[in-house]
N, CA and C atoms as a LAMMPS dump frame, in Angstrom:
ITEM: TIMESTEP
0
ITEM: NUMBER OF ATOMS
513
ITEM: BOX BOUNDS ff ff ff
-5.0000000000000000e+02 5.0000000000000000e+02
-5.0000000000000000e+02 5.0000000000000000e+02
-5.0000000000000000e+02 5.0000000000000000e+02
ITEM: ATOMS id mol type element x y z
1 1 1 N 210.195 -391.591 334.353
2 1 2 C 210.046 -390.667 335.471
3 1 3 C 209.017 -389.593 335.154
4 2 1 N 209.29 -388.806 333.852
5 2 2 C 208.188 -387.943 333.695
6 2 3 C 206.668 -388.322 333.329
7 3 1 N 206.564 -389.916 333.107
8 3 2 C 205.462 -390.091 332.638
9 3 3 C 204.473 -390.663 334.401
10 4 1 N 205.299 -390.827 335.542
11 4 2 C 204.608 -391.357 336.64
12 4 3 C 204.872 -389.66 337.231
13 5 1 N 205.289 -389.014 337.001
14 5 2 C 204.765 -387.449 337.485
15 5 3 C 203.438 -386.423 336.775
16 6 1 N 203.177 -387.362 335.427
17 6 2 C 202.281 -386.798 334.223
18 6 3 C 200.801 -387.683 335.324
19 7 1 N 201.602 -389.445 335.326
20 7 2 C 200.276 -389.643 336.111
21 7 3 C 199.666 -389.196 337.42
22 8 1 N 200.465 -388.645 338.321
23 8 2 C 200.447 -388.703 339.511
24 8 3 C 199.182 -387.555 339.172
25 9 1 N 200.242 -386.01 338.638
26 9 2 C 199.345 -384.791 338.378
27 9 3 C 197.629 -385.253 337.82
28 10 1 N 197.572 -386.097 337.247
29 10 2 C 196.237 -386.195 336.347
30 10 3 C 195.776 -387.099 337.074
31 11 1 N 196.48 -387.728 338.199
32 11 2 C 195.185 -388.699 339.179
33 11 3 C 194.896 -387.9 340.283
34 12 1 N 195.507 -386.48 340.528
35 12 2 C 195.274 -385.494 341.551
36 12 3 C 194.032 -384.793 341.099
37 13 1 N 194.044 -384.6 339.92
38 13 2 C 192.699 -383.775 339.28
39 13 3 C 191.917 -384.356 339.193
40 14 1 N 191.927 -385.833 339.021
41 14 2 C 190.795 -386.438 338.836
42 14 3 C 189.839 -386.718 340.437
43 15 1 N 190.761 -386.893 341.424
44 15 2 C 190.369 -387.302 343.075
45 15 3 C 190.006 -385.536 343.693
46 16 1 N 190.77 -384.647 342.863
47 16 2 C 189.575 -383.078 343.511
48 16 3 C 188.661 -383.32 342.738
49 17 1 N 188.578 -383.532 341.495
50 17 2 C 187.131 -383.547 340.765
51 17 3 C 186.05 -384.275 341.528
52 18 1 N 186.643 -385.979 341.611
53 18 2 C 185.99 -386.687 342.331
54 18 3 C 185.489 -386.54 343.835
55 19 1 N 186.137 -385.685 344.593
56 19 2 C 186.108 -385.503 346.071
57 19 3 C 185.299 -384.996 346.69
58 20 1 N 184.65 -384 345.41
59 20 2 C 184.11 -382.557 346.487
60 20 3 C 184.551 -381.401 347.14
61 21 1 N 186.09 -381.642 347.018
62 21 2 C 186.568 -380.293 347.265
63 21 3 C 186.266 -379.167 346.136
64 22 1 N 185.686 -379.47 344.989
65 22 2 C 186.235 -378.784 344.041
66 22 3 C 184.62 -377.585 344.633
67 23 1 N 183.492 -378.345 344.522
68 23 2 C 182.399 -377.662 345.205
69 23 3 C 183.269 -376.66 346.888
70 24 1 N 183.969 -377.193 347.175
71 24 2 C 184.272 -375.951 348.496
72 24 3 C 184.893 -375.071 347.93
73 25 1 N 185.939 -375.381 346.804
74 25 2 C 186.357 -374.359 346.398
75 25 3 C 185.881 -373.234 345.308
76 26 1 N 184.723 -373.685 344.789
77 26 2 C 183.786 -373.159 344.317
78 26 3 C 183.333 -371.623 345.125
79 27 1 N 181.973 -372.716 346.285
80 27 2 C 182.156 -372.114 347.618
81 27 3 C 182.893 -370.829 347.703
82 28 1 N 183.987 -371.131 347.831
83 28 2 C 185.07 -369.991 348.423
84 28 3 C 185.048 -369.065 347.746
85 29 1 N 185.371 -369.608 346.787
86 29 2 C 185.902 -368.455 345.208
87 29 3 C 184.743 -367.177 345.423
88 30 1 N 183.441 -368.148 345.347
89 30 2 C 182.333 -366.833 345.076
90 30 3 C 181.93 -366.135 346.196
91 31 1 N 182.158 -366.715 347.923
92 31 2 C 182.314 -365.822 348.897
93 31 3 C 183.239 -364.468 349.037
94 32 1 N 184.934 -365.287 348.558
95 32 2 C 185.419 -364.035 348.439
96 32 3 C 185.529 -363.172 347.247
97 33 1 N 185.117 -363.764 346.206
98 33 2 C 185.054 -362.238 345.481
99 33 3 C 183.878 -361.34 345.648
100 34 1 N 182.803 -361.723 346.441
101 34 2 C 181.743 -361.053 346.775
102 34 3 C 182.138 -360.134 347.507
103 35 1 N 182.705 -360.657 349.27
104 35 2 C 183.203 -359.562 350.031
105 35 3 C 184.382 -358.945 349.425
106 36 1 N 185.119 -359.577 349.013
107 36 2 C 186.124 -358.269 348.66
108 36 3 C 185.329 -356.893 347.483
109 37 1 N 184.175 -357.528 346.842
110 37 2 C 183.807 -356.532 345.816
111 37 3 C 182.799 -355.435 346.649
112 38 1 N 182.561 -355.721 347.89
113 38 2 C 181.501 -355.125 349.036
114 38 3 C 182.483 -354.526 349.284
115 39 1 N 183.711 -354.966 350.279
116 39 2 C 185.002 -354.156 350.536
117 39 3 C 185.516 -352.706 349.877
118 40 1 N 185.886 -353.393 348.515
119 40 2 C 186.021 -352.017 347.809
120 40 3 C 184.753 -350.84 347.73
121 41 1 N 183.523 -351.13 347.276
122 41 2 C 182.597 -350.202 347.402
123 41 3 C 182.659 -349.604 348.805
124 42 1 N 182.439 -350.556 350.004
125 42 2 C 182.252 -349.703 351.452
126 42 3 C 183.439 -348.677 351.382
127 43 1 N 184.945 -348.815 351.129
128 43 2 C 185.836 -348.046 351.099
129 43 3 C 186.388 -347.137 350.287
130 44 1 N 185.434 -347.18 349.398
131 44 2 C 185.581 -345.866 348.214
132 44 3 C 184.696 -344.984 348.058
133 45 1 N 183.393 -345.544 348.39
134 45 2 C 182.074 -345.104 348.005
135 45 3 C 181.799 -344.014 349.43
136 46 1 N 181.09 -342.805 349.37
137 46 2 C 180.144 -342.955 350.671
138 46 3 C 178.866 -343.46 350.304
139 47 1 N 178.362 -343.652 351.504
140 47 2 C 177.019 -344.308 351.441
141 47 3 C 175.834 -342.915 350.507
142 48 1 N 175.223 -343.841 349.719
143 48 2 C 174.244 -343.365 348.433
144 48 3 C 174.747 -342.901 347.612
145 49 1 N 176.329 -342.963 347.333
146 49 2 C 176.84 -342.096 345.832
147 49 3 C 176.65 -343.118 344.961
148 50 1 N 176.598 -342.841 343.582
149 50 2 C 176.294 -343.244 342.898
150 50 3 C 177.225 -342.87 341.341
151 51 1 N 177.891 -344.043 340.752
152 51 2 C 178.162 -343.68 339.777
153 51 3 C 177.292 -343.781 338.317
154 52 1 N 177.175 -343.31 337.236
155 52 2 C 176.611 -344.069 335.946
156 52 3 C 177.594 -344.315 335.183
157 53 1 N 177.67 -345.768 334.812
158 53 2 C 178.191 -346.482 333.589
159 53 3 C 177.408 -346.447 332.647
160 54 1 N 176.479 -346.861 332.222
161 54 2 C 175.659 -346.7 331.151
162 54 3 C 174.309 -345.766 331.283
163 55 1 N 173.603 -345.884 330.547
164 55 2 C 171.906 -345.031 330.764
165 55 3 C 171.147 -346.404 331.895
166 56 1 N 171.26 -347.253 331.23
167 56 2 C 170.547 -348.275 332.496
168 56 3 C 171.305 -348.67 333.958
169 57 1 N 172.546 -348.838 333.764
170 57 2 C 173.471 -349.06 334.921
171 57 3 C 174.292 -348.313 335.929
172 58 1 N 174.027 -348.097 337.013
173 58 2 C 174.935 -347.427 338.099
174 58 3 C 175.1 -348.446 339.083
175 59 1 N 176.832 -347.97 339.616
176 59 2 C 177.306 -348.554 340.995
177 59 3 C 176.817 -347.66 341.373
178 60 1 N 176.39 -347.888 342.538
179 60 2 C 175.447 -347.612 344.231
180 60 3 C 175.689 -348.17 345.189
181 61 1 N 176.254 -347.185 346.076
182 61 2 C 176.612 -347.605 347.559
183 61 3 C 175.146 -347.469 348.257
184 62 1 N 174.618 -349.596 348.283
185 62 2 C 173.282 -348.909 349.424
186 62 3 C 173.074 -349.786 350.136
187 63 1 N 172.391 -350.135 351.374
188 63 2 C 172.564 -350.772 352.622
189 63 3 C 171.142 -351.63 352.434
190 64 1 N 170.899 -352.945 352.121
191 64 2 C 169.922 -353.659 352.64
192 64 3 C 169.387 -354.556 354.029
193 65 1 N 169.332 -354.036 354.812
194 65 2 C 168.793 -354.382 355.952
195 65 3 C 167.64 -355.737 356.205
196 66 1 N 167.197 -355.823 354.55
197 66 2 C 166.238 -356.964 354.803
198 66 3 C 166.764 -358.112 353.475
199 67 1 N 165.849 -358.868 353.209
200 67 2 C 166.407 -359.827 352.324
201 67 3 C 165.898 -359.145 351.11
202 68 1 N 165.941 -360.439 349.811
203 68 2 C 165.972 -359.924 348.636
204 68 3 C 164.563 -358.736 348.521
205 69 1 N 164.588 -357.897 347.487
206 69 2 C 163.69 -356.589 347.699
207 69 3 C 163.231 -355.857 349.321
208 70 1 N 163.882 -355.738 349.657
209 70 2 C 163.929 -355.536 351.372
210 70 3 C 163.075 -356.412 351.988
211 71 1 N 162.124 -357.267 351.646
212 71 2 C 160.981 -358.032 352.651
213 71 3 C 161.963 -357.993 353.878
214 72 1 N 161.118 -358.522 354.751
215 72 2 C 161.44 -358.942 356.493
216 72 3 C 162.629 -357.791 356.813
217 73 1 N 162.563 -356.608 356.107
218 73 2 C 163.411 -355.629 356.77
219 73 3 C 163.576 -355.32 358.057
220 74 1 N 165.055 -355.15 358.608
221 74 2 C 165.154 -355.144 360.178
222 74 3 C 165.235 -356.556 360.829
223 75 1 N 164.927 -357.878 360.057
224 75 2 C 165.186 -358.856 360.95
225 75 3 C 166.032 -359.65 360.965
226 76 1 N 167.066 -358.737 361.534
227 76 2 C 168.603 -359.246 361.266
228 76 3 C 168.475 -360.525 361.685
229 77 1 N 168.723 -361.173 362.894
230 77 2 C 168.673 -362.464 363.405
231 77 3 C 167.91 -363.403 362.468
232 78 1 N 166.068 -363.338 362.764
233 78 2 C 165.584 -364.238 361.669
234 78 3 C 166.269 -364.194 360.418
235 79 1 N 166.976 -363.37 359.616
236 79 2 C 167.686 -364.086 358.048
237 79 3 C 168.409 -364.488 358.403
238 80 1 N 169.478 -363.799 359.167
239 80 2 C 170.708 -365.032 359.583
240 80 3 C 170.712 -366.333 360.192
241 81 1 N 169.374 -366.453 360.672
242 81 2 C 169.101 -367.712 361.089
243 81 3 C 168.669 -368.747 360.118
244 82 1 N 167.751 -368.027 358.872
245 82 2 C 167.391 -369.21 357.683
246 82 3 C 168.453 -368.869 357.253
247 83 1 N 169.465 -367.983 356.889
248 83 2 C 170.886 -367.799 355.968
249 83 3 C 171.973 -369.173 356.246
250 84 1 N 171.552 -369.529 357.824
251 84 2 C 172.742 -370.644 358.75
252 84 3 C 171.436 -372.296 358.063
253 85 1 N 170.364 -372.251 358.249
254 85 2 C 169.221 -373.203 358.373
255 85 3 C 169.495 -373.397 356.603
256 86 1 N 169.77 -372.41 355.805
257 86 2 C 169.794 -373.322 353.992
258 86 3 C 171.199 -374.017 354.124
259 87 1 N 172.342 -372.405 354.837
260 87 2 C 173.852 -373.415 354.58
261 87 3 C 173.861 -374.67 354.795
262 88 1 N 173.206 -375.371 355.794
263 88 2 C 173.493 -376.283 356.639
264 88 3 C 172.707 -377.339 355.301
265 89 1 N 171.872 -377.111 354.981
266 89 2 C 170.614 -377.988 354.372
267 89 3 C 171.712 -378.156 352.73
268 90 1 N 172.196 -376.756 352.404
269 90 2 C 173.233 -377.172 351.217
270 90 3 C 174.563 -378.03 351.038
271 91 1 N 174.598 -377.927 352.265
272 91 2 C 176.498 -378.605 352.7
273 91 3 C 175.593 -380.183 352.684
274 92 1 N 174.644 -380.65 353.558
275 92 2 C 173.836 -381.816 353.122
276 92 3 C 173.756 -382.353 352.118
277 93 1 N 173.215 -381.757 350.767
278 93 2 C 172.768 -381.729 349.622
279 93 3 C 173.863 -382.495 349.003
280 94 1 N 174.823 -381.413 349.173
281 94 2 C 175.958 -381.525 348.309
282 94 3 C 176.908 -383.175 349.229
283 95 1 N 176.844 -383.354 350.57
284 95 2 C 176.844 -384.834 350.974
285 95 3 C 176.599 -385.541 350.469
286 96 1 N 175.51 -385.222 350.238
287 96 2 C 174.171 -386.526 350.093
288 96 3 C 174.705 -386.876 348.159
289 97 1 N 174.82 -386.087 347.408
290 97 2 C 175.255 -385.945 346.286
291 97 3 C 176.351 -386.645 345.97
292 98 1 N 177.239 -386.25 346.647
293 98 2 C 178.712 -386.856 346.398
294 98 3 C 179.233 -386.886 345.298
295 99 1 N 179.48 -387.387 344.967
296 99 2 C 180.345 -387.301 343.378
297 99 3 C 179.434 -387.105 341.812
298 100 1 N 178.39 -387.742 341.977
299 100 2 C 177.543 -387.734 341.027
300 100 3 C 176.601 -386.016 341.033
301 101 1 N 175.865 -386.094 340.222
302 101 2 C 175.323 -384.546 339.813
303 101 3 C 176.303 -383.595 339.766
304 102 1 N 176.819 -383.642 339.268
305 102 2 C 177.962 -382.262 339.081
306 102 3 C 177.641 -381.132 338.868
307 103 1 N 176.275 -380.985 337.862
308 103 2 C 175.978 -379.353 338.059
309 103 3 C 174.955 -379.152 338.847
310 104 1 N 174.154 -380.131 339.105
311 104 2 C 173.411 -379.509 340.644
312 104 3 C 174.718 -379.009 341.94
313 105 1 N 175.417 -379.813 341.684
314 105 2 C 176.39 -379.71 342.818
315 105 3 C 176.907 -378.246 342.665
316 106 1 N 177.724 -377.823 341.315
317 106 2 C 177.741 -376.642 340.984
318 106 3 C 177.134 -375.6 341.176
319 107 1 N 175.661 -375.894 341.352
320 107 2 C 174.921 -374.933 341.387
321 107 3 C 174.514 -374.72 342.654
322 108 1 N 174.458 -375.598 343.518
323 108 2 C 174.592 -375.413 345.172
324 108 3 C 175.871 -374.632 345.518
325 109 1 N 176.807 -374.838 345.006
326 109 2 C 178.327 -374.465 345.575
327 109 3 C 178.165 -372.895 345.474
328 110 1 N 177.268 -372.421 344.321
329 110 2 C 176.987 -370.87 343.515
330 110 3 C 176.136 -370.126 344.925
331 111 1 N 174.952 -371.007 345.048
332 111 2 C 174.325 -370.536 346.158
333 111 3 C 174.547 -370.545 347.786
334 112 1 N 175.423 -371.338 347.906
335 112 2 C 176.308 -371.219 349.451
336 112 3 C 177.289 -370.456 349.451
337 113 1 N 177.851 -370.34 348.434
338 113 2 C 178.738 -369.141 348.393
339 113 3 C 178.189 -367.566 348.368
340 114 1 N 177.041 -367.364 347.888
341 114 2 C 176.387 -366.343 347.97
342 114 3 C 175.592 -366.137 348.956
343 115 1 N 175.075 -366.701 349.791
344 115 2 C 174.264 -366.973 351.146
345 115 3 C 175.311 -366.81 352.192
346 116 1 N 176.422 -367.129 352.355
347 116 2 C 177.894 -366.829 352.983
348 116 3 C 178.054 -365.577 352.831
349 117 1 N 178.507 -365.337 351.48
350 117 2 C 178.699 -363.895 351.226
351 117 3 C 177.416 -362.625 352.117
352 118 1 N 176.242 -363.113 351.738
353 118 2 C 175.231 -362.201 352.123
354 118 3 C 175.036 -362.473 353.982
355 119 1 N 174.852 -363.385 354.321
356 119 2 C 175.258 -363.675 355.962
357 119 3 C 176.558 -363.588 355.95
358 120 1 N 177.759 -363.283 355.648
359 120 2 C 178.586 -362.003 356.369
360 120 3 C 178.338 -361.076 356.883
361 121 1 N 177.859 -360.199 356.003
362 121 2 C 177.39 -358.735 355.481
363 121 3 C 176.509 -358.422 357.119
364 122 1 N 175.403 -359.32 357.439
365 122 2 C 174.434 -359.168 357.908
366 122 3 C 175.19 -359.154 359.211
367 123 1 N 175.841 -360.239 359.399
368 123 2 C 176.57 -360.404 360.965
369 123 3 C 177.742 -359.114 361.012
370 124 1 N 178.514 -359.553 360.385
371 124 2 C 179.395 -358.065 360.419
372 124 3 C 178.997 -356.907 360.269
373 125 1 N 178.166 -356.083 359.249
374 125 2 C 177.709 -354.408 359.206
375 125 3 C 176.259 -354.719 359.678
376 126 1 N 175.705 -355.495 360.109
377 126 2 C 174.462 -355.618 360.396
378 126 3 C 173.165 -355.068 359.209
379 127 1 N 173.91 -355.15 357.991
380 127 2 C 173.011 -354.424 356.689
381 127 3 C 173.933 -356.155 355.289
382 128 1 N 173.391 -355.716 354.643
383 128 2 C 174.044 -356.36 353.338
384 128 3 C 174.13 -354.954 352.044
385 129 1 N 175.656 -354.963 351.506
386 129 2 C 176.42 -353.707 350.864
387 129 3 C 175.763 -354.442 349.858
388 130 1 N 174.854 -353.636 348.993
389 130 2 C 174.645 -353.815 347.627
390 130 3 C 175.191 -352.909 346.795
391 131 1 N 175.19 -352.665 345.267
392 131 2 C 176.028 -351.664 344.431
393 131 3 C 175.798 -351.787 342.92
394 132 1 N 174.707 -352.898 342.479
395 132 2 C 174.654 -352.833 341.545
396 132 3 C 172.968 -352.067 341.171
397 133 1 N 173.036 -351.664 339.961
398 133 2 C 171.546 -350.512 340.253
399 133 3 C 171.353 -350.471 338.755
400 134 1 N 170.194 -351.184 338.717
401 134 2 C 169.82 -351.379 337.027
402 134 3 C 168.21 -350.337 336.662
403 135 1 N 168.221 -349.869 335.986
404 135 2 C 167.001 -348.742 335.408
405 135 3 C 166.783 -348.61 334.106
406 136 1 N 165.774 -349.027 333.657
407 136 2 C 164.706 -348.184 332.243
408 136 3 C 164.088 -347.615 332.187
409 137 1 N 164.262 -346.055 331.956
410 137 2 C 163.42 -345.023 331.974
411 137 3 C 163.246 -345.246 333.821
412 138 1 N 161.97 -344.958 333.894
413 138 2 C 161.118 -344.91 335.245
414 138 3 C 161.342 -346.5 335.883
415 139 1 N 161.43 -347.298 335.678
416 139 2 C 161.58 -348.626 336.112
417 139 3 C 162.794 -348.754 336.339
418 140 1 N 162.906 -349.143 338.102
419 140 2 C 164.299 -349.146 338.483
420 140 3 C 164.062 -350.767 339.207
421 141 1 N 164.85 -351.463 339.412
422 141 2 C 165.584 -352.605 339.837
423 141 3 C 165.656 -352.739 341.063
424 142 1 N 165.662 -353.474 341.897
425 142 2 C 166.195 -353.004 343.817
426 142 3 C 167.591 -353.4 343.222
427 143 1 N 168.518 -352.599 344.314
428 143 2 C 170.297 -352.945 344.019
429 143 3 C 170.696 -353.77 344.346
430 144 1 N 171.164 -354.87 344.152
431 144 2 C 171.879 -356.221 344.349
432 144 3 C 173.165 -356.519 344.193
433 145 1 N 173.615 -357.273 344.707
434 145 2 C 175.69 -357.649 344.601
435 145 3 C 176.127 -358.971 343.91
436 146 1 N 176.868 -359.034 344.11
437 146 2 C 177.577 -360.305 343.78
438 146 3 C 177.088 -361.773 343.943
439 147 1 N 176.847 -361.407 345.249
440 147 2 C 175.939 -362.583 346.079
441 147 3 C 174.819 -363.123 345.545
442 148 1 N 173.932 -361.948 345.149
443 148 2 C 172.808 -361.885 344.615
444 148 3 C 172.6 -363.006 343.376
445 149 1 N 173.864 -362.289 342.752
446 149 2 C 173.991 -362.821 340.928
447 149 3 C 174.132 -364.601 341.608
448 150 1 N 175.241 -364.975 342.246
449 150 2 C 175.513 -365.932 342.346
450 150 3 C 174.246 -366.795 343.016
451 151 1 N 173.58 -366.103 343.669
452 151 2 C 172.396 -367.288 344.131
453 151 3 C 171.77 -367.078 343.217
454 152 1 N 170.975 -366.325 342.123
455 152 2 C 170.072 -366.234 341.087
456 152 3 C 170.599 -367.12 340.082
457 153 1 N 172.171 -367.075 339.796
458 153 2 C 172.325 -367.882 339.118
459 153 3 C 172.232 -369.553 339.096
460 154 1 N 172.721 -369.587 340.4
461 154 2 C 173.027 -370.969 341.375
462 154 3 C 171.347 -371.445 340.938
463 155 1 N 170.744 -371.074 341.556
464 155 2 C 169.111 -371.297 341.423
465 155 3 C 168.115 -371.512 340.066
466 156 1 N 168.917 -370.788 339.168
467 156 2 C 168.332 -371.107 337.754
468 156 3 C 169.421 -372.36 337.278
469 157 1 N 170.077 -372.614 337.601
470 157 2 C 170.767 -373.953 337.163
471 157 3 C 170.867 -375.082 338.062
472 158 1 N 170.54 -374.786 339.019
473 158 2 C 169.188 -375.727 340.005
474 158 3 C 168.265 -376.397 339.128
475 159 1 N 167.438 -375.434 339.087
476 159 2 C 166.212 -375.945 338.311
477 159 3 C 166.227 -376.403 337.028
478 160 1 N 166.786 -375.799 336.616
479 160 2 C 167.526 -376.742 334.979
480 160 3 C 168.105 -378.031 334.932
481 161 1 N 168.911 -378.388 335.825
482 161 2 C 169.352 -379.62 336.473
483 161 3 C 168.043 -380.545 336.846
484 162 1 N 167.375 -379.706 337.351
485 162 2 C 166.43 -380.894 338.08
486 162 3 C 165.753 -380.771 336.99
487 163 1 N 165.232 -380.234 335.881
488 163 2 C 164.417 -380.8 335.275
489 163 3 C 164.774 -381.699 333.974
490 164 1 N 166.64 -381.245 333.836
491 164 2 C 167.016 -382.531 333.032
492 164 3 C 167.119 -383.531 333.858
493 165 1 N 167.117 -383.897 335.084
494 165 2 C 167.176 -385.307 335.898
495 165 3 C 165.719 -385.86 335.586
496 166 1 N 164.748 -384.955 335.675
497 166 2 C 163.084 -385.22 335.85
498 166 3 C 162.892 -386.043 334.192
499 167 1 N 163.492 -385.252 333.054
500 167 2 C 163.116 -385.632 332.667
501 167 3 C 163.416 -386.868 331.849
502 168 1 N 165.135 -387.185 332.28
503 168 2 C 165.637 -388.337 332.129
504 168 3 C 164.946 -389.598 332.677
505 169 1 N 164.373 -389.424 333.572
506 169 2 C 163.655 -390.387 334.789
507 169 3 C 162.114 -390.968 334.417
508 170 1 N 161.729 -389.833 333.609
509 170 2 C 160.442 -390.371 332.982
510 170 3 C 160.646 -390.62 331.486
511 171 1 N 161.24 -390.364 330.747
512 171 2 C 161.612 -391.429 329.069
513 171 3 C 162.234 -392.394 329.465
């Protein structure tokens, strides 16, 4: 009895592994700890306070209106429209993928979850809550969130992926 409940459990992990849910729940994970970490700042912070943790690091309550380093500032609609035009192209990806590539897949799941997170922001406060604020000396950082990290990260292990596929493909 306990050994067809040992299997059952370990053929359940193996069919989320295998399924693709595990990428939605990925997904999820890094949407909501994004907004909830926007949440807490909007509701503690006022807008432009600023704490320092270290000499280089402060939380910062600050409002980006445009995409990464403010470009296309003010055009709420156009980002939310490529923000809806990548989701759609990633949920594909990760289709088209299916079970195989696991850390490209991973690394899509990083960046839809953060593109979610950041098209929230945009549709709901009509801004995106950033809070993180990095500085050396005179050289300051634009402020970025959660979201941020997770598509920068998502994106450098993108490309790492693809270039161990690239270069499996040519030896």
């Amino acid at each position: 009895m306990k050994q067809t409940s040992l299997n059952n459990s370990s053929s359940k992990t193996r069919s989320l592994k295998n399924s693709g849910l595990i990428w939605l729940i990925v997904t999820i994970a890094v949407f909501v700890i994004d907004i909830m970490s926007k949440f807490i700042i909007h509701h503690t912070f006022y807008y432009g306070e600023s704490i320092r943790l270290f000499s280089f690091f402060s939380i910062s309550y600050r409002r980006n209106t445009g995409a990464a380093f403010s470009i296309l500032e003010g055009q709420r609609g156009l980002l939310a429209i490529v923000a809806v035009v990548i989701s759609i192209f990633i949920i594909y990806m990760l289709y088209k993928n299916g079970r195989h590539k696991k850390f490209e897949n991973f690394s899509l799941a990083l960046i839809l979850g953060g593109a979610l997170g950041n098209l929230f922001d945009r549709i709901y406060h009509g801004y995106v809550i950033d809070f993180f604020d990095v500085n050396f000396g005179t050289w300051h950082y634009p402020t970025f969130n959660l979201a941020d990290c997770a598509i920068c990260v998502g994106i450098a292990c993108f490309i790492w992926a693809s270039c161990k596929t690239h270069n499996k493909e040519s030896s």
